[in-house]
N, C-alpha and C positions, 0 to 999 in steps of 0.2 A: 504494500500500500504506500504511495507515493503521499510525502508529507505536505501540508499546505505551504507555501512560503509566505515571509510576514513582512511586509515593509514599514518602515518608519519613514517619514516626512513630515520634516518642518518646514513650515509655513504653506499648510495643506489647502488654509481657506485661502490663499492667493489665484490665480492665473491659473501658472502654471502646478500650482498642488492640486487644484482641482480636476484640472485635465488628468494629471498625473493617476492621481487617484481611480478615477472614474478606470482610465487604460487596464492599473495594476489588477482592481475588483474584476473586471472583462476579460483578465488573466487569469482567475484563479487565484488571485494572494488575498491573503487575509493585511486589511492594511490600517493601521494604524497614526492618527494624525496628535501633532502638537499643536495646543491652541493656547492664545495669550487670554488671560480675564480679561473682563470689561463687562461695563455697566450694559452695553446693548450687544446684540446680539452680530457678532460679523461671521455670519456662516453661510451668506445667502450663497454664493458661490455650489456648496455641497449639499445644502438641503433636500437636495432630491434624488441625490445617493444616499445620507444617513438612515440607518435604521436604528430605530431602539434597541440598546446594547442585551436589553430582555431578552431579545424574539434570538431561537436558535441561529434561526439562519444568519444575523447579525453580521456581517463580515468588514464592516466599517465603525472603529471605534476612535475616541478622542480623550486626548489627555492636554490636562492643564501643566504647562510650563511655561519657559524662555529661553531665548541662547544666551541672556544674560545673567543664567541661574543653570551653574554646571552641576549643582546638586541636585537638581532634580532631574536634568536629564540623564546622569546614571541609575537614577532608581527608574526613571521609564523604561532603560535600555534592559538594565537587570529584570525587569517585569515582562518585558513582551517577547526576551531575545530573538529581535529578528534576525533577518538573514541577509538584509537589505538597506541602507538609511540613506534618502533624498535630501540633501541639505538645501532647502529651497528659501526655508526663513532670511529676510532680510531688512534692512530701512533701505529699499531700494531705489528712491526718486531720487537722481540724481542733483537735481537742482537742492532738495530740502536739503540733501548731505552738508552745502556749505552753511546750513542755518543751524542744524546740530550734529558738531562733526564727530564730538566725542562720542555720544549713542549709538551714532553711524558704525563708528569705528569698532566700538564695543559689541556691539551684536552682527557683525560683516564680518570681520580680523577674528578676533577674540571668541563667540558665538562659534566657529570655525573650529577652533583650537582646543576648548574643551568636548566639543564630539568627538574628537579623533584621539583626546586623552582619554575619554568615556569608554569609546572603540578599545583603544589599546589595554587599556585594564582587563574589561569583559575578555578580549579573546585568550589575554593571557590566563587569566581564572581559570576558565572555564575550556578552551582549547575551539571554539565554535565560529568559525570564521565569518567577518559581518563585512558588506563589498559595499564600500561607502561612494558617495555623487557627491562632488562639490558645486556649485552652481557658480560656474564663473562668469564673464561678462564681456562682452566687446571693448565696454570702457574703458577696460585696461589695457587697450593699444592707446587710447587716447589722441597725443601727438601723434601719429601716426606713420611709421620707420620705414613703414613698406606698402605698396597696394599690388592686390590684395591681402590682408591679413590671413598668415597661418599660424599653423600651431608654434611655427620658430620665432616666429616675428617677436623685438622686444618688444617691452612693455614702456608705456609711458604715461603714466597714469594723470587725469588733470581734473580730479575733483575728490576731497575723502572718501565717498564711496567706492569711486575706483582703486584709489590707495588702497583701503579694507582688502577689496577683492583679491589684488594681487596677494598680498599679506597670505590672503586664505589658501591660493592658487600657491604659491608656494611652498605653505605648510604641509599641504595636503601631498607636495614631490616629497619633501621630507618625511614622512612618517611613512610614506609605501615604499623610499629606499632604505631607513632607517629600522624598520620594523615589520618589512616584509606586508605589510597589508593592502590589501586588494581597494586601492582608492585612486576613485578618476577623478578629473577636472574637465567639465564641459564648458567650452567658451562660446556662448550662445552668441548670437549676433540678436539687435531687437526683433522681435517674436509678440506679435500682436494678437487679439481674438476681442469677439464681442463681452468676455470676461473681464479686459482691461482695467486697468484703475483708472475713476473718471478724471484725473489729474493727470496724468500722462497723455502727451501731444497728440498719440492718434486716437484714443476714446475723446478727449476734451474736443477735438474735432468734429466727428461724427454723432457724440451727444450737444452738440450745440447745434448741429445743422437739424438734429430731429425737432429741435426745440424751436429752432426758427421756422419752419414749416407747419409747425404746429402753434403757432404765434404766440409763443413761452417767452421765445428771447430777442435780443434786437441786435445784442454785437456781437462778435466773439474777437477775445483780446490774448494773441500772440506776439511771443519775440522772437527770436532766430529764426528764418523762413530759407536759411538757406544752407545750414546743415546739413549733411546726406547721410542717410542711413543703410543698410544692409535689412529690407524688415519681410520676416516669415510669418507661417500662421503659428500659435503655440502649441494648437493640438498633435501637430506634427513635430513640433519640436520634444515634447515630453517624450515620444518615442524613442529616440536618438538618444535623451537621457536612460531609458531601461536597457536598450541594446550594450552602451556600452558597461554596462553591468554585467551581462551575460558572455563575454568574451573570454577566451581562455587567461588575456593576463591584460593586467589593469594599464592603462594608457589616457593620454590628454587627446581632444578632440573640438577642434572650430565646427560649430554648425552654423550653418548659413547659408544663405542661397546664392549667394555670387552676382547679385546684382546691387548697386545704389541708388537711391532714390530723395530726393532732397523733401524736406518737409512742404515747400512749397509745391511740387510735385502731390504729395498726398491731399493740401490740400486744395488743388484745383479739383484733384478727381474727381475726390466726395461731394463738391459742393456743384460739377459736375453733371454728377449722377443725379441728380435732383432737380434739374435744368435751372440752376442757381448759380452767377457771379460773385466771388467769393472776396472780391474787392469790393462790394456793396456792404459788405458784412463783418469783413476782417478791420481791426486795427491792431499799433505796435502797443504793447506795453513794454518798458525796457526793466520791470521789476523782473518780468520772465528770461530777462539772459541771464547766464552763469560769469562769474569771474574769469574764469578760463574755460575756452568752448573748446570743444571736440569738433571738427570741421569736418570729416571723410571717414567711414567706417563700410568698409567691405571685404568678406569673407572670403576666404578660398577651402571650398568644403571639402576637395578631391579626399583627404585621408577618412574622411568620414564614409561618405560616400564608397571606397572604395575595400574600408574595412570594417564596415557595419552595415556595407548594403542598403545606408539611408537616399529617399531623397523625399527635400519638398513636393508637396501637393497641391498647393496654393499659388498661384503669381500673385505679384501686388495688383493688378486690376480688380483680381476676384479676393482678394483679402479687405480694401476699401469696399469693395460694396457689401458684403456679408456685411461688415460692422455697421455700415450705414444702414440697411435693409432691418438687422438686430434693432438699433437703437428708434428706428420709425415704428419698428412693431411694437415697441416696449410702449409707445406711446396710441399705439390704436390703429396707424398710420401704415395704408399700405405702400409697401414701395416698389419701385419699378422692377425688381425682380427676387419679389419674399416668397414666391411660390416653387419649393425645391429648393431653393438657396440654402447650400451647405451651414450657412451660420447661424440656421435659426432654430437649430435645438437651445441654442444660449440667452435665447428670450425668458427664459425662465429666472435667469440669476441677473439679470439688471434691471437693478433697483429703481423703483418708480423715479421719472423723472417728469 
């Protein structure tokens, strides 16, 4: 009889935990998530995969922690011993990172650090080997050394959250040269869905265009329009995260899809798709630049691609209009193409607007 396998993931109600999640249970794992308290409820992302921990069939449960509380993530780890841990948890907006760089740093860097001390205790205990995902980030090419970005290219990190990252991205080579353990580094490139967090440039985009169609709102106020991105869909990315878990020995890995796209680009499309002028609607606010921007982020996935058999499913045409199609439904609003539109199983998790 073949045993269930268990995964751990932190920062489960996010994006990419959610996708993550939904994948592992569709796999057969039994999976397990960390959640932060709070006074209201931030689970909408998962609610329509939990079940009450009651019911036998239960195969999705939740535990109260932090990555800035390493005592209690060895009593989860000691409790559930999985077989698997997705380190997804983060303070991941890259702009807030300069507004709080120490917390940034503390649950990014440090959050990091005690998993893999957590990891390392448990396996030596106990002899049970646990195959750890570090969620790394684009941003940590930042300056950017070389185009396109691979897994050699240095690092040049231009914001605390990307500092953090690398910090992690690093630790995470130390402890699987150091200590023999089975831990990867995925360097995602941005990875978008109608999941997004509405603060982040391409939900804040596409929930403003529903809002404006729906005569909710009247402007929408961005800064940098000329930054270029590398941006995928995330349900395809969490994939790429399980695969490279399942490989015979642990490795770093760019996912990305090989193309740029500048934020201006995303937003003519969406507003576009809508037969909307998006200079009637847009202004600059310049509280939305960074201290130091990131200017060019693009991936080169061939290692991925060619030794985990990934690839995207999404181009950015069809990634912009799912989200937009998503965020008109959310509001009642049909759009010009919600019917079969791959994105709109995700009408369920965003939040009234």
């Amino acid at each position: 009889m073949t045993k269930t396998k268990k995964a751990l993931i932190t920062g489960i109600t996010g994006q990419d935990g959610s996708y993550l999640a939904e994948f592992l249970l569709e796999s057969g794992y039994e999976v397990h998530g960390i959640i932060r308290r709070t006074s209201t409820f931030n689970t909408d992302r998962i609610d329509d995969i939990y079940v009450d921990p009651h019911d036998r069939d239960a195969k999705l449960f939740l535990h109260y922690g932090d990555l800035s509380d390493g005592t209690t993530l060895r009593k989860i780890l000691e409790e559930i011993e999985p077989n698997e841990i997705y380190n997804l948890g983060a303070q991941s907006h890259v702009r807030v990172s300069f507004d709080c760089p120490e917390y940034t740093v503390d649950v990014v860097g440090m959050g990091n650090l005690r998993l893999l001390e957590a990891i390392r205790d448990y396996q030596k205990r106990t002899d049970n080997e646990v195959r750890f995902y570090q969620a790394g980030s684009s941003e940590m090419f930042g300056k950017v050394q070389e185009v396109p970005q691979k897994e050699t290219t240095p690092f040049y990190p231009r914001s605390p959250y990307a500092c953090a990252k690398v910090y992690a991205h690093w630790q995470t080579i130390n402890y699987r040269e150091s200590y023999n353990m089975f831990a990867c580094n995925g360097i995602l490139f941005n990875h978008e869905s109608p999941r997004r967090g509405e603060t982040f440039v391409t939900r804040k985009i596409t929930r403003a265009i529903a809002r404006i169609v729906a005569g909710k709102q009247k402007k929408l106020y961005l800064g940098n329009l000329d930054a270029k991105r590398d941006w995928g869909y995330a349900k395809d990315y969490v994939k790429a995260m399980w695969l490279m878990l399942q490989q015979d020995q642990p490795d770093d890995y760019v996912v990305a899809t090989g193309e740029t796209h500048s934020v201006k680009e995303f937003l003519e499309l969406s507003f576009e798709y809508v037969n909307l002028k998006w200079q009637d609607y847009v202004e600059f606010d310049p509280r939305y630049l960074r201290p130091t921007e990131v200017d060019l982020l693009i991936g080169d996935p061939t290692k991925t691609k060619e030794k985990l058999g990934w690839e995207p499913s999404v181009t950015f045409k069809e990634l912009v209009a799912l989200m937009v199609d998503a965020d008109l439904a959310a509001l009642g609003i049909s759009g010009p193409n919600n019917s079969g539109n791959q994105g709109l199983e995700d009408r369920a998790y965003i939040r009234k607007i």
